[in-house]
Each structure stands twice: as structure tokens, then as C-alpha cells.
C-alpha positions as CSV (number, residue, x, y, z in Angstrom):
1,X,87.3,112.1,102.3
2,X,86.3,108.2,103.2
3,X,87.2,106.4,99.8
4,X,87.1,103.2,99.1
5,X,88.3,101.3,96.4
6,X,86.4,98.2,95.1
7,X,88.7,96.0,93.2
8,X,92.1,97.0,93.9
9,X,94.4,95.0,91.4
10,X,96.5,97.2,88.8
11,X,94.9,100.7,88.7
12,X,92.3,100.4,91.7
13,X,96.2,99.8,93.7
14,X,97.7,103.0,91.7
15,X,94.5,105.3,92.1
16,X,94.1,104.3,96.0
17,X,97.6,104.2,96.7
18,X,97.7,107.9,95.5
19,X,94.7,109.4,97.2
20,X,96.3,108.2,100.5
21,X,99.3,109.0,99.9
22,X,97.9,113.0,99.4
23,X,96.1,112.2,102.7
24,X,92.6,110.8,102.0
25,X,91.4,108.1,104.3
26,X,91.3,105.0,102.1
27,X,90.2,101.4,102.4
28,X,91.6,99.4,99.7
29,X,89.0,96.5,99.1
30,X,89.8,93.2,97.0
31,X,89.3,89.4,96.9
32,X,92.5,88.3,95.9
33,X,93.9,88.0,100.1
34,X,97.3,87.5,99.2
35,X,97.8,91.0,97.8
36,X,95.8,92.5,100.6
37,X,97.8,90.8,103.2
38,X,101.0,92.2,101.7
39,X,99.8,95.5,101.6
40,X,98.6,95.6,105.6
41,X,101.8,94.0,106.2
42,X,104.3,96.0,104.2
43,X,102.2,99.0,102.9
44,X,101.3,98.9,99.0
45,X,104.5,99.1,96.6
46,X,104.2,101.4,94.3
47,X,107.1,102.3,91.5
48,X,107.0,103.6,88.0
49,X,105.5,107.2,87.9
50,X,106.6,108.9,90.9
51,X,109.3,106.8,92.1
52,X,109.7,103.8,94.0
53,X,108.2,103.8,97.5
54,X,105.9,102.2,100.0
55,X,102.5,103.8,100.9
56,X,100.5,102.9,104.0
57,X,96.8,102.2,102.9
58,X,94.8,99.8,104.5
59,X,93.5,96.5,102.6
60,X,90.5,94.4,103.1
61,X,89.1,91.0,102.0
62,X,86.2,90.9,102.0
63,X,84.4,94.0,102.4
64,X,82.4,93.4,105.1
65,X,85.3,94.1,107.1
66,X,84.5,98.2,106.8
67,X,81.9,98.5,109.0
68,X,80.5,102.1,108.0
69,X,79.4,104.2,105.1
70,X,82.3,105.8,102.9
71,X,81.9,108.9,100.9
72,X,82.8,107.7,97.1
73,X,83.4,104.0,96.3
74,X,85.8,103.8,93.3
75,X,84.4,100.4,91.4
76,X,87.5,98.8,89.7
77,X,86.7,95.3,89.1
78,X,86.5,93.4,86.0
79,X,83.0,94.0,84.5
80,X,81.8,90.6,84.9
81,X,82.1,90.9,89.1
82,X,80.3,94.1,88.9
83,X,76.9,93.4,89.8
84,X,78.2,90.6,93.1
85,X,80.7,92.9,93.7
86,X,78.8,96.4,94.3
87,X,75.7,93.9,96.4
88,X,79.3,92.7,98.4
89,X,80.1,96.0,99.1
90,X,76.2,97.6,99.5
91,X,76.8,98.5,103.4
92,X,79.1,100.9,103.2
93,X,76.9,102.8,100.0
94,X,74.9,105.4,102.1
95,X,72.3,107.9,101.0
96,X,75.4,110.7,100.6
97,X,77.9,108.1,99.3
98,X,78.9,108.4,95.1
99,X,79.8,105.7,93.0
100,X,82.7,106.5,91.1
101,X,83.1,103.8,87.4
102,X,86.3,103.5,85.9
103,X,85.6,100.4,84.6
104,X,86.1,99.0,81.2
105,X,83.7,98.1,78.8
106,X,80.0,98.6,78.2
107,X,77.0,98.3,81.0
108,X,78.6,98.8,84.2
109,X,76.8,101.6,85.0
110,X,73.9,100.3,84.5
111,X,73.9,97.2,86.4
112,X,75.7,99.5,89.1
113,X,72.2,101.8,89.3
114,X,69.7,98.6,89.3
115,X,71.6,98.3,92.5
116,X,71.8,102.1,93.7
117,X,69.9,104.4,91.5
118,X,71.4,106.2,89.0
119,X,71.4,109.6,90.9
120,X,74.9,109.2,92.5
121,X,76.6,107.4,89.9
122,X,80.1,108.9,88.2
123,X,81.1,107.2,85.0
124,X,85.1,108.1,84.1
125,X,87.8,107.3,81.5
126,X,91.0,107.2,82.5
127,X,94.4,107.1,80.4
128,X,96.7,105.8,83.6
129,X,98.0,102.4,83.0
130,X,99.1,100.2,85.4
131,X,100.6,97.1,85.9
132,X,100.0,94.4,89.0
133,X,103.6,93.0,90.0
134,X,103.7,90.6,92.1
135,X,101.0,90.6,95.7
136,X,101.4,94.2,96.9
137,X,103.5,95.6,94.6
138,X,102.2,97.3,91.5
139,X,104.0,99.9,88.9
140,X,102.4,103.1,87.9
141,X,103.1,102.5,83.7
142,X,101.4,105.7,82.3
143,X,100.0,108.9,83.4
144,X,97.4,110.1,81.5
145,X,94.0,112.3,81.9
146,X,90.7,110.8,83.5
147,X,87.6,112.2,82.7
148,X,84.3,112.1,84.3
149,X,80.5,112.5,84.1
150,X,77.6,112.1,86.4
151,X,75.5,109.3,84.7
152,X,72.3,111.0,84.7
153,X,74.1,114.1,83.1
154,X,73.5,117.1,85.9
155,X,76.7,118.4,87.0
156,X,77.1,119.6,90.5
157,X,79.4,121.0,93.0
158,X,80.2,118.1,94.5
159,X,81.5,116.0,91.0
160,X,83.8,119.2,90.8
161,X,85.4,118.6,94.3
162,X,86.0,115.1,93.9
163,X,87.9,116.1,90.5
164,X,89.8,118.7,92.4
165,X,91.0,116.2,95.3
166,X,92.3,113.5,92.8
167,X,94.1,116.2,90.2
168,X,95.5,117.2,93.8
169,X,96.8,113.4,94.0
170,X,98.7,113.3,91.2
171,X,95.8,111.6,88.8
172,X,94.5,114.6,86.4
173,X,90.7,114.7,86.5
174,X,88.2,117.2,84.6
175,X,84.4,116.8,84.5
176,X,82.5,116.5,81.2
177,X,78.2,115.9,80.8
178,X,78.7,114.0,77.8
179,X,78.8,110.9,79.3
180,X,77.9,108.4,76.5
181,X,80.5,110.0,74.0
182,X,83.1,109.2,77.3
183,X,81.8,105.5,77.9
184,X,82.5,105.1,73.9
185,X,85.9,106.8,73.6
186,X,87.1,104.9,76.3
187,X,86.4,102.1,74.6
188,X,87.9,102.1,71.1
189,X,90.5,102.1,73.1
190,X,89.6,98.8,74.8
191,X,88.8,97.3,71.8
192,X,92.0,98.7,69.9
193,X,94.5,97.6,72.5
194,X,93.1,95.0,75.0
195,X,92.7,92.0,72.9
196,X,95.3,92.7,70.3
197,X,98.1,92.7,73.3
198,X,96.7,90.1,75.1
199,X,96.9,87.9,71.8
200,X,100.2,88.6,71.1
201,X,102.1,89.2,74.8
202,X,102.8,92.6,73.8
203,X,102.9,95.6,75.9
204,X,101.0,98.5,74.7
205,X,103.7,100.3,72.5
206,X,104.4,97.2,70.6
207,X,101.2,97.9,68.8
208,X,102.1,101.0,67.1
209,X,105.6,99.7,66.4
210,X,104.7,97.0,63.8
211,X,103.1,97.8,60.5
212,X,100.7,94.5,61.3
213,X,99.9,94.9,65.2
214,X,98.9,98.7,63.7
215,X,96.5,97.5,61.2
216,X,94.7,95.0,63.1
217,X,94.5,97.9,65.8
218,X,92.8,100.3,63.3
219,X,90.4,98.0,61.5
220,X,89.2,96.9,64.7
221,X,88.7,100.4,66.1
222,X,87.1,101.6,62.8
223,X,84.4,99.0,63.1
224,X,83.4,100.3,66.5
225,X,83.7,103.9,64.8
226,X,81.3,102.4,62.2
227,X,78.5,101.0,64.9
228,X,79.0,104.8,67.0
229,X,78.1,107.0,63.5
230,X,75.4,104.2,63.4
231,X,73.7,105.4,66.9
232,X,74.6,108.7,66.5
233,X,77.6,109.3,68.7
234,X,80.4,112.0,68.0
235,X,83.6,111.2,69.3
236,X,85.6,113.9,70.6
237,X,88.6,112.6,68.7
238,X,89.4,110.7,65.8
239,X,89.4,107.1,67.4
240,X,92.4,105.3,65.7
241,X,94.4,108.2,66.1
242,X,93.3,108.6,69.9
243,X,94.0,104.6,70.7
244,X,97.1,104.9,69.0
245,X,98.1,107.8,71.3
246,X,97.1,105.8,74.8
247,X,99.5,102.9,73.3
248,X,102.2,105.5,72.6
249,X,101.5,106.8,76.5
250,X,101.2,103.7,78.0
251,X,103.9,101.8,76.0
252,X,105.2,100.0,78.7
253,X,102.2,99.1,79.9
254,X,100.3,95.4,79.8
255,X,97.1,95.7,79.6
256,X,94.3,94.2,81.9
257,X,93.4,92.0,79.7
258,X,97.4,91.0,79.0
259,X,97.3,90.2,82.8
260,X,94.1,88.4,83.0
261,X,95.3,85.8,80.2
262,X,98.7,85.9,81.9
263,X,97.4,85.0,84.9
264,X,94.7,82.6,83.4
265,X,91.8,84.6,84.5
266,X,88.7,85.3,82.8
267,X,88.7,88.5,80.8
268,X,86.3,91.6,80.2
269,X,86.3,90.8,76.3
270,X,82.4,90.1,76.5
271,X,82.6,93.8,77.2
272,X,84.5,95.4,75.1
273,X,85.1,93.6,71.5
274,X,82.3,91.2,72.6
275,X,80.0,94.5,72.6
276,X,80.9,95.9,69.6
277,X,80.3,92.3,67.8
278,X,76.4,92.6,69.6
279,X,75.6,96.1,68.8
280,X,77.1,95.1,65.0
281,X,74.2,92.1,65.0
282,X,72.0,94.8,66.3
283,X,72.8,97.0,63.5
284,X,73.7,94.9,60.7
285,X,77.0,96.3,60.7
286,X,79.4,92.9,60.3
287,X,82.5,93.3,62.6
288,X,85.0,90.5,61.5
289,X,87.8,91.9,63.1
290,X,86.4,92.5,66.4
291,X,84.4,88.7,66.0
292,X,88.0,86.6,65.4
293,X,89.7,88.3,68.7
294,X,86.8,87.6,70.5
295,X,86.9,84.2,69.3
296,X,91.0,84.3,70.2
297,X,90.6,85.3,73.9
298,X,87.4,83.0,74.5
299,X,89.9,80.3,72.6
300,X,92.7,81.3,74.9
301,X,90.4,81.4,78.2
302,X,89.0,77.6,77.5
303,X,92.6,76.5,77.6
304,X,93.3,77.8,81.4
């Protein structure tokens, strides 16, 4: 299968690395040239998970370097690039190719299906973490399941295969149809970890190994819980419990968010605490947690 990955820091690295290393043909796609280049040069390093190794994938920056139509583009960039990114990356989206989100946050696949329909668009969780060391090299923190849904809810044959070819990889993958109940699971999860260890330069364990870091993690996740009973959403699992879980799995993981502030980039919190603080307005449900660590990272971001 022709795959290519679109954003291919942290986990778009780990994901693509893995399908090619289980023999898929895959382009690995991202602006950041200096992490491309060492990847054409030296293959992509990946440790952690696996072992330590060196996997030969090909890189590209930009995109218009792939010249035709792939079969699934995997979209991994931050949610505020995903509108440019997808229109970057709209020649090599045919009539057969998918569009596989594992993206953070709220709205991605939305803005992804003003752009290409919503017919061919997969929306996934996944539970890997992963963790960008230095250009080229990137370590595989946390293996966990991904899930996925087709956005408009039909499931077909060919969702199935796709799940089949990346459980085959090394990256457990089952299909679900309830794909709003995935897009909000996913991100308590966000909200519970993302901020909270990007505030503190924590990895993702920390959090449930201080009494305080674990309170602030479950009042922020049970005001999302709050805003989902509001709209009618059922979890599949007791959120607190469930984010608390990912940071056990993940422990040694930073999150993307840890990275982004690291590295003084912009973040996704708009997305993910920033969305629970709208739909909150929305609602009239107050979120004062989720409002002050949105107010941290924004504080944290006009610093850079």
C-alpha cells in the first residue's frame, strides 16, 4: 500500500517508520527539512519499543515532491496546520485515496472534508506515545491500541484492511462506528495530560505520581466529562480513570504539547482545553480548570 504520512514529527516518524519497516511503500512528508534530510541520509532512528535500529523510509519537504496519488494519507500535523497542510498535500489525494486522522483535538475532520468530502475520511485514537529526539531520530515511548472510524459512520471492507495491515506492523488497530464517542475519549485524554505536562516539564507518568499533578488531572477531565453528559455522549470508559491509564502506559513519554513548548512552538491547546472552555460558554457549563491552563500555555507561548 502507497502511504503517506503528512506531518511526520513524533508519532507520524513512529507510525511510518513501522509500516515500512513491515514493507509498505511509504513517503514520509514534513516541513521541518532538517529531520527529513537526516532520515534520506541515514534512514529514520527509531529506539524505544522494538529496539534500537535504523529504518529506510523516504522523507520529503515539501510535498510536492511526490508526484502521484497515494492510497491512505495519514494527517499528523498539529491541528492548527491542518487545513494548509491537507490543500499542500491535495495532489496526491485521488478519487480511491483515504484520509486517515490521528490528530489531536477537536475539528480536524471537519476542516479535512471541506477540503475532500467526508466520504473517505478515517478519524482514529491512538494510545502510542512517542517522543522526537533529535532530526531523524525519534523513540517509540508507549505502545498502546488505536482505534478507528469512518467519519460518516459506514463501515466497509476496505477500513478493515487498512486496520489489518497496521496491527500487522506492530501498531494494534480495531474499527469502531462510534466515531464521536472516539473523537471525545481521545480527548479527555488531551485535556488531562497535554497541558498539565507541558506546564510543569513532566513526562506523562509524573502525573499520576503526585497527589497534586493527579488532582489537577481529574478536575480538568471531569469538566469535559460534564460538557460530554451535556451533548449526550457516552464514553466507553470512565474518563479520569482512562487518562490516568494512558499516563501509566506512556509514563515515559513527553507529550506533544511538552515538545511544542520545549521547542517554543505553537501548541494545539485551542484544540483541546481551548475547546472544552468553548463548548463550556456554549453550554453554560464554567470550566475553571481547563480556562487557567489555557491561559498558562497561551502565557507560556507569548514568551517564545
Amino acid at each position: 500500500m502507497k502511504i503517506a504520512v503528512l506531518g511526520s514529527g513524533a508519532m507520524g516518524s513512529v507510525f511510518g517508520g513501522l509500516l515500512a519497516e513491515h514493507g509498505q511503500d511509504v513517503v514520509l512528508i514534513d516541513t521541518w527539512k532538517e529531520h527529513i534530510n537526516a532520515i534520506n541520509k541515514n534512514g529514520l532512528h527509531l529506539e524505544g519499543i522494538g529496539g534500537d535500529r535504523f529504518i529506510n523510509v523516504k522523507g520529503v519537504s515539501p510535498a510536492d515532491e511526490i508526484k502521484d496519488h497515494v492510497d491512505l494519507v495519514i494527517v499528523f500535523v498539529k491541528s492548527p496546520f491542518t487545513e494548509s497542510a491537507v490543500k499542500g498535500a491535495s495532489h496526491i489525494i485521488g478519487e480511491n485515496t483515504m484520509i486517515m486522522t490521528l490528530q489531536n483535538g477537536l475539528g480536524n475532520a471537519e476542516k479535512i472534508a471541506e477540503i475532500t468530502g467526508s466520504s473517505r475520511i478515517i478519524v482514529g485514537i491512538t494510545n502510542n506515545g512517542a517522543t522526537l529526539i533529535e532530526p531523524g531520530r525519534v523513540r517509540h515511548a508507549g505502545l498502546g491500541e488505536t482505534v478507528i472510524s469512518p467519519f460518516d459512520g459506514k463501515i466497509f471492507q476496505r477500513i478493515k484492511e487498512i486496520a489489518q495491515i497496521f496491527t500487522e506492523a506492530g501498531l494494534p488497530m480495531r474499527v469502531s462506528d462510534e466515531v464521536t464517542v472516539l473523537v471525545w475519549d481521545k480527548l479527555m485524554v488531551n485535556v488531562g495530560i497535554n497541558a498539565l505536562t507541558a506546564v510543569l516539564k513532566v513526562p506523562n507518568g509524573y502525573l499520576v505520581e503526585h497527589t497534586s499533578s493527579e488532582k489537577l488531572l481529574e478536575y480538568a477531565v471531569r469538566e469535559a466529562e460534564k460538557i460530554c453528559k451535556a451533548k449526550g455522549i457516552q464514553l466507553k470508559h470512565d474518563p479520569v480513570q482512562h487518562c490516568k491509564d494512558v499516563a501509566r502506559a506512556t509514563a515515559a513519554n513527553y507529550s506533544s504539547m511538552y515538545q511544542d513548548v520545549a521547542k517554543k512552538r505553537i501548541t494545539e491547546i485551542d484544540y483541546i482545553n481551548g475547546a472544552v472552555v468553548n463548548e463550556g460558554k456554549k453550554l453554560g457549563i464554567p470550566t475553571p480548570v481547563n480556562e487557567t491552563l489555557v491561559l498558562l500555555i497561551r502565557a507560556i507561548e507569548e514568551g517564545y
